[in-house]
KELO-459001 format. One record per residue: residue number from 1; x, y, z of N, C-alpha, C, O in turn; residue in three letters. Coordinates in steps of 0.05 Angstrom, whole numbers, plus 32768, in hexadecimal, padded with zeros to 4 digits. Each point is the difference from the previous one (the first is absolute). Example, Ala and Ser with C-alpha at 12.3 -4.5 7.8 and 13.67 -1.06 7.14 Angstrom:
<atoms>
   num    nxx    nyy    nzz   caxx   cayy   cazz    cxx    cyy    czz    oxx    oyy    ozz   residuo
     1   8108   7F8E   809C   7FEE   8018   8000   8012   8018   8000   8015   8000   800D       ALA
     2   7FE4   8015   7FE5   8010   8018   8001   7FF1   8016   800E   800A   8016   8004       SER
</atoms>
This chain:
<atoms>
   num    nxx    nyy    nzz   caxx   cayy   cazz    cxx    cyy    czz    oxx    oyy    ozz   residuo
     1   8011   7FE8   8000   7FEF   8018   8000   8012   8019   8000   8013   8001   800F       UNK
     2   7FE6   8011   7FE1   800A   8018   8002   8002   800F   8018   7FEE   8009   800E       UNK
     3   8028   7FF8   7FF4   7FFF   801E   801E   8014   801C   7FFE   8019   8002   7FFD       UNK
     4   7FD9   800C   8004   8004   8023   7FFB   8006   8007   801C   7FF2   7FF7   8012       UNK
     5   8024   801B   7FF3   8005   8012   8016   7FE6   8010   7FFE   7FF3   8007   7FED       UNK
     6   800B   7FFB   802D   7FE5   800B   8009   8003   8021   8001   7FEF   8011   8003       UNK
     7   8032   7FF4   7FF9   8008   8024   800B   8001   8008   7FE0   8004   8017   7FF7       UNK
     8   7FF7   7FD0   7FF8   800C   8015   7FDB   7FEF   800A   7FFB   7FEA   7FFC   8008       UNK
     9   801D   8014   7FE9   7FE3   8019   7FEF   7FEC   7FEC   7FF0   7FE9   8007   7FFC       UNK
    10   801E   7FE8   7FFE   7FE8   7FF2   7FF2   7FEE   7FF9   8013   7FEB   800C   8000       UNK
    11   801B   7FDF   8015   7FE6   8000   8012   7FF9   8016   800A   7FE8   8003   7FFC       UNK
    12   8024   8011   8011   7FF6   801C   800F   7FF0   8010   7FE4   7FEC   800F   8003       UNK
    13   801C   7FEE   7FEC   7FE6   8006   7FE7   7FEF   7FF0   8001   7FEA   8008   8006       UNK
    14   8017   7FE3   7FF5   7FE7   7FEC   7FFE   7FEE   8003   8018   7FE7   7FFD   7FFD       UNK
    15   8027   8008   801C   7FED   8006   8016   7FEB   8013   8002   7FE8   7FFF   8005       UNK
    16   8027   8015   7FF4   7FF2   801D   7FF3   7FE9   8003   7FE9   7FEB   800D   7FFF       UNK
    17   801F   7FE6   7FF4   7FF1   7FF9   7FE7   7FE0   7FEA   800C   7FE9   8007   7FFF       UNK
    18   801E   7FEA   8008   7FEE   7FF1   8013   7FED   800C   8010   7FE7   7FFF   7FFF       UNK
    19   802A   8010   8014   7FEB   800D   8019   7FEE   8019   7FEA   7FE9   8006   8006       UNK
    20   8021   8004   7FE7   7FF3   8012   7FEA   7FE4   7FF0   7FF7   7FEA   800A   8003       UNK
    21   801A   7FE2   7FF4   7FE9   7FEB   7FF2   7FF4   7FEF   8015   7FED   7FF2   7FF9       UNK
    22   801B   800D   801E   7FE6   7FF9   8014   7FE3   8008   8005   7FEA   7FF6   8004       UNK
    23   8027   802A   7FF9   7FE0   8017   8008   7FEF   7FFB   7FEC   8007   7FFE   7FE9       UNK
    24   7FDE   7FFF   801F   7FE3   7FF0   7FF4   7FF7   801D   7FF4   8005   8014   800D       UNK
    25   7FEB   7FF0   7FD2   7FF4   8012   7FF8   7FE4   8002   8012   7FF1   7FEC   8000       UNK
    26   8008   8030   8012   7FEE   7FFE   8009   7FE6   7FFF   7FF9   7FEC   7FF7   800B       UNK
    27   8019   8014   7FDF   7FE5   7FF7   7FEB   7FF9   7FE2   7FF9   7FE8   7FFA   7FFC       UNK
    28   802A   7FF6   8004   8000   7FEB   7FF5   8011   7FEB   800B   8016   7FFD   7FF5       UNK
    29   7FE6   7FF5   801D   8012   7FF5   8011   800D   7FEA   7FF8   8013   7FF5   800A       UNK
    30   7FE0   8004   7FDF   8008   7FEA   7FF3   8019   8011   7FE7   800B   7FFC   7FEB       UNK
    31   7FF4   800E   801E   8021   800A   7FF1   8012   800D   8006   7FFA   800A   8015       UNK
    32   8023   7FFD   7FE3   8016   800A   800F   8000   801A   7FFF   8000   800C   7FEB       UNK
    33   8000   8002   802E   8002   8021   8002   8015   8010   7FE9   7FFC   8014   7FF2       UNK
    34   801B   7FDC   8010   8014   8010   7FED   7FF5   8000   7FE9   7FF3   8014   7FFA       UNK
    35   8010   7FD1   7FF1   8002   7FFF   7FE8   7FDA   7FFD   7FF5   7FF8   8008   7FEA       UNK
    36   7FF9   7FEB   8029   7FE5   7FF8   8002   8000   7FE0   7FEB   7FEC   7FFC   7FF2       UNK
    37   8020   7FF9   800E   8001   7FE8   7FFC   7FEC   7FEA   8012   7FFA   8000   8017       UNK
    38   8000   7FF0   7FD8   7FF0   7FEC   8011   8013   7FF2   8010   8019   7FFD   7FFD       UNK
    39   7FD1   7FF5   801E   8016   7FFA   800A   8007   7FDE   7FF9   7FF9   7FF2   7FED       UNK
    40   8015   800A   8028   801D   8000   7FFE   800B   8013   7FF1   7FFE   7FFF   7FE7       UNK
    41   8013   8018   8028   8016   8014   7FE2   8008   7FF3   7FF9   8002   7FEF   8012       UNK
    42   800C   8008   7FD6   8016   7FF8   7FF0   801D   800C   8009   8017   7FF6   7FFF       UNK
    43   7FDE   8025   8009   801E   8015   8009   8009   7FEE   801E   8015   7FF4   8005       UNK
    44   7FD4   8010   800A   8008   7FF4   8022   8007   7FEC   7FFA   8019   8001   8000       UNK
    45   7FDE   7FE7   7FF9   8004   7FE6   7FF8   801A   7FF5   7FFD   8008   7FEC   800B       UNK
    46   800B   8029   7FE0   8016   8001   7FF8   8014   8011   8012   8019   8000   7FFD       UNK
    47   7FDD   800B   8011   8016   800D   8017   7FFB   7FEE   8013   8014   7FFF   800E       UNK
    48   7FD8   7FF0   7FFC   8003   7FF6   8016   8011   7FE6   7FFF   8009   7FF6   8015       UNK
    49   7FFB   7FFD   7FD1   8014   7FEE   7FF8   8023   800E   8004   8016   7FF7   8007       UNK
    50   7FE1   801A   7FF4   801F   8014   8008   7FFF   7FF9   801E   8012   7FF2   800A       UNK
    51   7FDB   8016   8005   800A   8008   8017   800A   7FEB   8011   8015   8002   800D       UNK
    52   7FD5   7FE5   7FF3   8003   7FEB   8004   8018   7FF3   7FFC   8009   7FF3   8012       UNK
    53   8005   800F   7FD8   801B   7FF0   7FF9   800E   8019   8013   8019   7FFF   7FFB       UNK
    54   7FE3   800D   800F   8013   800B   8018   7FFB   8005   8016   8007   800F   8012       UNK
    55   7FE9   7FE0   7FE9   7FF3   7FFE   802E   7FEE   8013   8000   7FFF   8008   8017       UNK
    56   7FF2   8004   7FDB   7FEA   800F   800E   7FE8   7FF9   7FF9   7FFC   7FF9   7FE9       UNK
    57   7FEF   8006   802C   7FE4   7FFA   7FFA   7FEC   8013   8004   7FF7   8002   8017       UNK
    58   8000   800F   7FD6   7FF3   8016   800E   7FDA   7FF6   8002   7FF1   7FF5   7FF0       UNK
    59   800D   8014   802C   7FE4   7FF8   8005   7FEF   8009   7FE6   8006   8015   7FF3       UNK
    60   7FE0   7FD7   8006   7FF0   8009   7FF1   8002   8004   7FDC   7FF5   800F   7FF0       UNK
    61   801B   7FE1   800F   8011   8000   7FE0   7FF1   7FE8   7FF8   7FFB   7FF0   8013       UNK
    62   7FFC   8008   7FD1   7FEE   7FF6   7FF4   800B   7FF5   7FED   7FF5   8003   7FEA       UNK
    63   8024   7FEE   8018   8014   7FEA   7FF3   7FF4   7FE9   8002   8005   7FF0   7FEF       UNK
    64   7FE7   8009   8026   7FFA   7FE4   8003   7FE3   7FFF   7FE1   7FFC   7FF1   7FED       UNK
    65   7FF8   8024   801D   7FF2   8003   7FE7   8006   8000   7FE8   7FEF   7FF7   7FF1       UNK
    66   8029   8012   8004   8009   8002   7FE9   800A   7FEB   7FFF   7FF7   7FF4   7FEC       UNK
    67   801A   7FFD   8021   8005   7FE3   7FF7   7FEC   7FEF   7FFE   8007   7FEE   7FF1       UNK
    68   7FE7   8010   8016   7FE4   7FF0   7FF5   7FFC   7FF7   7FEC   8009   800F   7FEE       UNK
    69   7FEB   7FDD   8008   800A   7FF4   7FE8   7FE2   800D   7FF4   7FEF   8000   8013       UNK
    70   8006   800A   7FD4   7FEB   8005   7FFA   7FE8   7FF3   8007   8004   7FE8   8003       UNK
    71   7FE1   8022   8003   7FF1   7FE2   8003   7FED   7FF6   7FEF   7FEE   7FF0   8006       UNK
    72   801B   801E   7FD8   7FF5   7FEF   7FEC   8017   8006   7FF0   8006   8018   7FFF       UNK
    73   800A   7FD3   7FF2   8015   7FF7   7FF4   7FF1   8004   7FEC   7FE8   7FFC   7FFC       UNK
    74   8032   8012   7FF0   7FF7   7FF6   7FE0   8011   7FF1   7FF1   8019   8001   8001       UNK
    75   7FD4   7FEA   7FEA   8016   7FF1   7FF8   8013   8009   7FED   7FF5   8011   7FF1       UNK
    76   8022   7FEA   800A   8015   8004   7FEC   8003   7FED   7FE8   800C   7FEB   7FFF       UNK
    77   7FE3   8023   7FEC   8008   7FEF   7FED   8014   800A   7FE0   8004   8017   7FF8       UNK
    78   8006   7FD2   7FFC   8014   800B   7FEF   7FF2   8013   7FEF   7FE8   8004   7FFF       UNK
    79   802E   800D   7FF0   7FEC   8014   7FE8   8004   7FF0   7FE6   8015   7FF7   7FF7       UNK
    80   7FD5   8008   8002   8004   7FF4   7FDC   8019   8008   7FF2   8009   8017   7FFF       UNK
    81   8000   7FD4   7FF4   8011   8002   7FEE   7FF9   7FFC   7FE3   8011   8002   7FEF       UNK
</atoms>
């Protein structure tokens, strides 16, 4: 498993970046205050993989959600040749 010093600018960004895309649109709670993305952000999601590979877990981050596997699969099929 990957591990990141927890003091480099990449995680101390990613943290930042994170605690930014936590805050809930009050209009719409089902989306991200910053960017208004549905949720799970895509943005948080991906900083909290940062953070994590350097020891930090910030309360209330919505990684478990984003790793979720969809819950209707589509199938993959080849393209005509």
């Amino acid at each position: 498993m990957l591990r990141l010093d927890p003091d480099s600018v990449l995680v101390k960004t990613a943290a930042e970046l994170q605690t930014r895309h936590l805050e809930r649109d009050p209009d719409d709670p089902a989306r991200c205050g910053a960017c208004g993305a549905l949720l799970p952000c895509p943005v948080e999601a991906a900083a909290a993989l940062v953070c994590r590979a350097g020891g930090l877990w910030l309360e209330g981050d919505t990684i478990v959600d984003a790793l979720e596997p969809p819950t209707q699969l589509l199938a993959i099929l080849p393209a005509p040749v």
